[in-house]
C-alpha positions as CSV (number, residue, x, y, z in Angstrom):
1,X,101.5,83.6,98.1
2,X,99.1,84.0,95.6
3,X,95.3,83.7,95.5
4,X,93.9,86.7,97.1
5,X,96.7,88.0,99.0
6,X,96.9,86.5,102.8
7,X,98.6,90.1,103.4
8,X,95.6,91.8,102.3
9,X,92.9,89.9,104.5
10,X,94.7,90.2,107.6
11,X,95.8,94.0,107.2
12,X,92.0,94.5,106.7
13,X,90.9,92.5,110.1
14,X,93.8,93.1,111.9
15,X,94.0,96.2,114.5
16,X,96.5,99.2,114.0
17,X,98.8,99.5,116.3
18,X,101.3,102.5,117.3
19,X,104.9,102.4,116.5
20,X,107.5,105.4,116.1
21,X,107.1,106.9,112.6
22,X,110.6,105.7,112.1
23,X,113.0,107.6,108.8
24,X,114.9,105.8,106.4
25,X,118.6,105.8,106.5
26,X,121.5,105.0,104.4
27,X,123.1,103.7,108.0
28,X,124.2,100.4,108.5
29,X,122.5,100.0,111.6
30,X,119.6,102.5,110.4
31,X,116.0,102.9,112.0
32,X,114.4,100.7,109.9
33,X,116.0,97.8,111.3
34,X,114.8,96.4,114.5
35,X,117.0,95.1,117.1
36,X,118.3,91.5,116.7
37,X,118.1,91.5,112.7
38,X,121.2,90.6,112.3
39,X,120.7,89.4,108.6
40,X,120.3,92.4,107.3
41,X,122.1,95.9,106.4
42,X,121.4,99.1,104.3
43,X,117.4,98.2,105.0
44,X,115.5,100.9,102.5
45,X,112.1,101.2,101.9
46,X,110.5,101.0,98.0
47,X,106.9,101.5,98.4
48,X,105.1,104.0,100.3
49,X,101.2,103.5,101.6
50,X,98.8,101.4,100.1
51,X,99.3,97.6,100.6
52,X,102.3,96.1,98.6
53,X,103.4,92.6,98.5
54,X,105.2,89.6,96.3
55,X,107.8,91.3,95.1
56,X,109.9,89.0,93.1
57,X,113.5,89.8,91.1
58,X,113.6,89.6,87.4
59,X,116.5,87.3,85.9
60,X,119.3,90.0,85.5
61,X,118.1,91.3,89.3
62,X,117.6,94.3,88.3
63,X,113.9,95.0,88.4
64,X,110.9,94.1,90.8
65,X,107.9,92.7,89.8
66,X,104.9,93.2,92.6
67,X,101.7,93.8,93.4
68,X,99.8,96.3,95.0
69,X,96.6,98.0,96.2
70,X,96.8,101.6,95.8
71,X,94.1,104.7,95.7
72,X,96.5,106.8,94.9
73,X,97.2,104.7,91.8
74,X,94.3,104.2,90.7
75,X,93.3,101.0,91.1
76,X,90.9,99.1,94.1
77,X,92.3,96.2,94.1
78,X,95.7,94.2,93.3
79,X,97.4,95.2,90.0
80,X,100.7,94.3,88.5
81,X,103.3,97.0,88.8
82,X,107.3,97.1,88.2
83,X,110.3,99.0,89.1
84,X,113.7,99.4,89.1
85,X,115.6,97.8,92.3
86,X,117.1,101.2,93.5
87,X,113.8,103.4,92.6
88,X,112.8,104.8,96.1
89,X,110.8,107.9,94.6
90,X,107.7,105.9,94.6
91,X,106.6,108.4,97.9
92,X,105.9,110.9,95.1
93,X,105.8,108.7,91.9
94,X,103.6,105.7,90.1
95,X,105.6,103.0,89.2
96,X,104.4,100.9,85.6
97,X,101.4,99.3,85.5
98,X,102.3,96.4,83.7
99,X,98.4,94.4,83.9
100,X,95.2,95.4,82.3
101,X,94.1,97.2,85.3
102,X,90.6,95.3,85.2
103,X,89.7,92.4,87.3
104,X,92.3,91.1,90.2
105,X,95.6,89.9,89.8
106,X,98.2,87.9,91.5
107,X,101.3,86.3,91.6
108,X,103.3,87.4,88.5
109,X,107.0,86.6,88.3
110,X,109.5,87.8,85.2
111,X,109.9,85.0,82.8
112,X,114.0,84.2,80.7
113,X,115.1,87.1,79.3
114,X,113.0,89.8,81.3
115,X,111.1,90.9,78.8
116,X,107.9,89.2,79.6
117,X,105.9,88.5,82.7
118,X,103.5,85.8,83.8
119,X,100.9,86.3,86.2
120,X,97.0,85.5,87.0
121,X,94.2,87.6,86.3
122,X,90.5,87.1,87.0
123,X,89.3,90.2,83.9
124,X,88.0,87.2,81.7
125,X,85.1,86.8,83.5
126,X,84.7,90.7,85.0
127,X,86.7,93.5,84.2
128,X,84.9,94.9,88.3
129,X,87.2,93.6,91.1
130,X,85.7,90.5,92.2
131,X,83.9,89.9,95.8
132,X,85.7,89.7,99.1
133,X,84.1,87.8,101.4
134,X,82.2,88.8,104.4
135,X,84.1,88.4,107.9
136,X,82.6,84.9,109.0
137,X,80.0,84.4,111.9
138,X,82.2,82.0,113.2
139,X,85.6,84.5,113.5
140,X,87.9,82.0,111.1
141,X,89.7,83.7,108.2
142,X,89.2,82.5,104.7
143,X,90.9,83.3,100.9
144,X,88.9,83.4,97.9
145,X,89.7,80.8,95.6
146,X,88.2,82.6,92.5
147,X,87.5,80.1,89.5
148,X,88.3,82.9,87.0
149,X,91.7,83.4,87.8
150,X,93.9,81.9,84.7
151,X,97.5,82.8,84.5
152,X,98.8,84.8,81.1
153,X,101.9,86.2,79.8
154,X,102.5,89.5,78.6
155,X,105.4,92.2,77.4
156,X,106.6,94.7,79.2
157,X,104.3,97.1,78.2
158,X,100.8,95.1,79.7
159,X,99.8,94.0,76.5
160,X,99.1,90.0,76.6
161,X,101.1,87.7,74.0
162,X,99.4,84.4,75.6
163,X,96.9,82.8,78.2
164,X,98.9,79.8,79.6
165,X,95.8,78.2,81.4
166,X,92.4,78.0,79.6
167,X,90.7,75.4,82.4
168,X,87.3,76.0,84.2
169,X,88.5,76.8,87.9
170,X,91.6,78.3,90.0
171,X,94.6,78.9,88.0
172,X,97.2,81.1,89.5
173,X,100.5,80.8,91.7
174,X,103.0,80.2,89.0
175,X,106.7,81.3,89.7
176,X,109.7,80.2,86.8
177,X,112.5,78.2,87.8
178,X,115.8,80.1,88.0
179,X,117.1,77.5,84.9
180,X,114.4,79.0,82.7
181,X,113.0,76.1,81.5
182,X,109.9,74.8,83.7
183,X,106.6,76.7,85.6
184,X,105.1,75.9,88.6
185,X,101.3,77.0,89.5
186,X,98.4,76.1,91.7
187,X,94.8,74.2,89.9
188,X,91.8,72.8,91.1
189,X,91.9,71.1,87.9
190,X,91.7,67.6,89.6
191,X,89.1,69.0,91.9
192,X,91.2,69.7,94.3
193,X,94.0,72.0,94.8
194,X,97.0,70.8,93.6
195,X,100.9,71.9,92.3
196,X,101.8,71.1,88.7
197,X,104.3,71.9,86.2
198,X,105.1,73.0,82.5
199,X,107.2,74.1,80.2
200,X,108.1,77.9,79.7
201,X,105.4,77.5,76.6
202,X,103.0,75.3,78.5
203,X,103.6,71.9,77.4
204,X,104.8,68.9,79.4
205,X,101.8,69.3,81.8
206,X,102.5,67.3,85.0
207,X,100.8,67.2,88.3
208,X,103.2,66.8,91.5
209,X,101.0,66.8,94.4
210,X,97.7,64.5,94.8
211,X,97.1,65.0,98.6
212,X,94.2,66.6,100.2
213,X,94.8,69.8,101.1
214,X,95.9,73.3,99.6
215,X,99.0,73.2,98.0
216,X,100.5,76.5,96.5
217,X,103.2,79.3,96.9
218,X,105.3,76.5,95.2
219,X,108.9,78.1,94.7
220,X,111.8,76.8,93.1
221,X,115.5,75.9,94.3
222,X,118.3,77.6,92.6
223,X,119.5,74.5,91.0
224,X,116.0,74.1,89.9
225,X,115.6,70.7,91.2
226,X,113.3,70.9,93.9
227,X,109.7,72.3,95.0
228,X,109.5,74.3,98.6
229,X,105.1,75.3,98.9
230,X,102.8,76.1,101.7
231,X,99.9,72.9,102.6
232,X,96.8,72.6,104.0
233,X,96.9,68.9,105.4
234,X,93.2,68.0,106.8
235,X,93.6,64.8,109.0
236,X,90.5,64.1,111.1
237,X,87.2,63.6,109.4
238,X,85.5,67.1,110.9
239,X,89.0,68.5,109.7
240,X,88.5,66.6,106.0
241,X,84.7,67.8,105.8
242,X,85.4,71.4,106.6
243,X,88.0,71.4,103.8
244,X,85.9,70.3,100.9
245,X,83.0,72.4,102.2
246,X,85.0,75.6,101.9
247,X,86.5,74.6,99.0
248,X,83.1,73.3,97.2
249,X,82.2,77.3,98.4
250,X,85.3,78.5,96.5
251,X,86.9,79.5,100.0
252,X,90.5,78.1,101.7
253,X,91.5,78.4,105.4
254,X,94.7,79.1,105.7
255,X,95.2,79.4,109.5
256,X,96.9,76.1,109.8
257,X,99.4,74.9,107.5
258,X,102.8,74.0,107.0
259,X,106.1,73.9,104.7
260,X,106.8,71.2,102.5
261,X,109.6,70.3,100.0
262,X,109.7,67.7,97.0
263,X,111.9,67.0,94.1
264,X,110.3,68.6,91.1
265,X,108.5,65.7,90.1
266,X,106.8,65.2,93.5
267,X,108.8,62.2,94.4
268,X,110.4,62.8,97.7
269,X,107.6,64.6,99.6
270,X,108.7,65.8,102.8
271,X,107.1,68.1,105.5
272,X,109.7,70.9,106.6
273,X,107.7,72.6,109.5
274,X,106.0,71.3,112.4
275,X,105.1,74.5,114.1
276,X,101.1,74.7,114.0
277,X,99.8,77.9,113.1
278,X,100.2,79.2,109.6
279,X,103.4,78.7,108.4
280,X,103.7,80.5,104.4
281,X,105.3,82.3,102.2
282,X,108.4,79.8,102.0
283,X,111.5,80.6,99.5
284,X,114.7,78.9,99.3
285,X,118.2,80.3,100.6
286,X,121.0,80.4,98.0
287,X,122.4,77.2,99.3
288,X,119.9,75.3,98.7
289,X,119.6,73.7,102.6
290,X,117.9,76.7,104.1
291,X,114.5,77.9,103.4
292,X,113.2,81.4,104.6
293,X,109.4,81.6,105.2
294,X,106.6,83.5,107.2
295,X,105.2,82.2,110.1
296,X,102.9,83.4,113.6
297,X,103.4,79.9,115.2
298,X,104.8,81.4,118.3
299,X,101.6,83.9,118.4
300,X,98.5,82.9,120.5
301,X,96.4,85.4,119.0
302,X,97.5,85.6,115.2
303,X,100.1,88.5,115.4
304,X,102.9,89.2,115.0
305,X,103.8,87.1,111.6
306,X,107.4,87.3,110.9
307,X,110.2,85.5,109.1
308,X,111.9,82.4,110.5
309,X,114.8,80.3,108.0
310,X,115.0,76.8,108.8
311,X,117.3,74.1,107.3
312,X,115.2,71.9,104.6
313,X,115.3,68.9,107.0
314,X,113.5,70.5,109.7
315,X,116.1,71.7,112.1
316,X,118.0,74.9,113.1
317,X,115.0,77.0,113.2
318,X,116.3,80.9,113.6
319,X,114.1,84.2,113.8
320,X,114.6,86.5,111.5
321,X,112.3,89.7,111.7
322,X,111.1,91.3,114.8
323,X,108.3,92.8,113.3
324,X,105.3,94.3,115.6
325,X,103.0,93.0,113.4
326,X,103.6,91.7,109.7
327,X,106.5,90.5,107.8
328,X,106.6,88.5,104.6
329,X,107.2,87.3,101.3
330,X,110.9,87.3,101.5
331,X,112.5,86.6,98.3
332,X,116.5,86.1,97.3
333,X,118.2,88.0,94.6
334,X,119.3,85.7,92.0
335,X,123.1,86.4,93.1
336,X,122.0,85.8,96.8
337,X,123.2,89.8,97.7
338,X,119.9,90.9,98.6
339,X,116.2,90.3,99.6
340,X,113.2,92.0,99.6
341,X,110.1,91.4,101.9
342,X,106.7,93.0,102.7
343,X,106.2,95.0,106.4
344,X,104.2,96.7,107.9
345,X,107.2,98.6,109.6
346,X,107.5,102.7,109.5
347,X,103.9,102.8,108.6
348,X,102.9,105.1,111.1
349,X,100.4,103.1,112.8
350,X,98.2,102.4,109.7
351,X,97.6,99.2,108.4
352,X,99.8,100.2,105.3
353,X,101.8,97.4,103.9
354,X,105.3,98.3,102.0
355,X,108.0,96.7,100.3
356,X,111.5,96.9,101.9
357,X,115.1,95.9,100.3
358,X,118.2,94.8,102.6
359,X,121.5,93.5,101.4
360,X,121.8,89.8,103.1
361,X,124.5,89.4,105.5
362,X,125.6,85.6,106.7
């Protein structure tokens, strides 16, 4: 969403609340899906406990690639982990670690071919998990922005064929266009954070963005000819200096920002959302003229998030979750069948955050 995961901060501050300990069901109407989802049938549920996120389709749609903070697995905080797309024994089972299992990591996506992986590590610099900052006197929430996460590639098997990024500062955020050829990831390379592209085998650098602001969860279209992200747009001057003092402190707020859409070279810039709040997590629909994405902008106290779609010029905003609390990263299938997302649905009132999977329906 990338970075430190925005799912993790806010299940950590966030109170539990009570909801019926629903049971899966192979039902089209089944108990895991709440009234007025309209967009989805045969909703099942893929992890079980911990805090689960970013779940993203390899090529052939067949596998998930995600990561997740689990005890039970081992690990204290986010590691890379893949399974099949109809495994639901992960209740009783591990699924593959497929990163060192040292430092933090983030954001990894299947690269052509499926048989290796790119994602961001910070084990370079400390093979500990690194800090999490301290709830602020002043209430606001904050993500890390470590400056040793660099993004690597590596088989199927968590051994690492190549480090893609070798720049002092945050590297991380990069998702592969569904034509194979190009990367997209989030620097502060230019002192600022910023989207840029590459080749599959890192050449061709280019840098798309040049506002101020946090630019990242850049996404793809199908077609491979556009850019959806997340920004951070500062505006007034106490706006501007409290962005560059966070970020000189290695620290992002991401409580206000908005969806955005460019050609892949940057030219044709335009914002999507106008909604206030934090508006995230965006991915396109199979068409190309939709764009799926998380959002709390109808929330006056930060919850519930849930996921909204919205045209790509702004109009014919429509609800999709009803979640009591979280919903996110929602992702397409390649063929456009299916999505996944995060919840915190039929979690029994804990802060658990799992990953569900629901064939899309019109």
């Amino acid at each position: 969403m990338k970075q430190y995961s925005f799912y993790s901060i806010i299940l950590f501050l966030m109170f539990s609340c009570n909801i019926n300990n629903e049971k899966n069901s192979n039902d089209e109407k089944n108990s895991l899906i709440y009234e007025k989802e309209v967009h989805f049938k045969n909703l099942k549920q893929l992890t079980f406990g911990g805090e689960n996120a970013e779940a993203y389709w390899s090529f052939d749609d067949s596998k998930l690639i995600f990561q997740a903070t689990n005890e039970k697995w081992g690990q204290s905080c986010d590691q890379i982990y893949i399974i099949d797309t109809n495994n639901y024994n992960l209740a009783t089972e591990t699924p593959k670690m497929v990163s060192l299992g040292l430092g933090r990591t983030t954001c990894s996506y299947f690269m052509p071919g499926d048989t290796t992986i790119i994602y961001a590590s910070t084990h370079l610099e400390d093979a500990k998990c690194p800090h999490v900052p301290e709830r602020r006197v002043d209430g606001k929430y904050v993500w890390p922005i470590y400056d040793s996460y660099d993004i690597f590639i590596a088989d199927l098997d968590g051994n690492i064929v190549r480090r893609l990024t070798d720049y002092e500062g945050y590297d991380a955020e990069a998702t592969v266009s569904p034509t194979g050829d190009k990367i997209v990831f989030t620097s502060i390379r230019s002192g600022d954070l910023e989207l840029y592209t590459c080749n599959i085998d890192g050449s061709d650098l280019k840098q798309v963005t040049n506002e101020l602001g946090y630019d990242g969860g850049a996404f793809f279209s199908h077609d491979g000819k556009k850019l959806v992200f997340r920004s951070s747009r500062p505006k007034t001057d106490e706006e501007i200096k409290e962005y560059k003092n966070l970020l000189a402190n290695g620290l992002v707020q991401p409580t206000n920002m908005e969806i955005y859409v460019c050609n892949v070279d940057g030219s044709d810039l335009r914002q999507v959302t106008n909604l206030g709040n934090a508006n995230w997590s965006p991915f396109f629909h199979p068409s190309n003229e939709k764009i799926i994405f998380c959002s709390n902008h109808e929330s006056m106290l930060g919850f519930p998030f849930n996921l909204y779609m919205i045209d790509i010029y702004g109009t014919n905003l429509e609800q999709i979750t009803y979640d009591k609390k979280f919903a996110s990263f929602p992702v397409f299938s390649n063929d456009g069948k299916k999505i996944v997302f995060s919840s915190n649905r039929n979690n029994g009132g804990t802060r658990e955050t799992n990953v569900f999977i629901a064939d899309w329906i019109e």
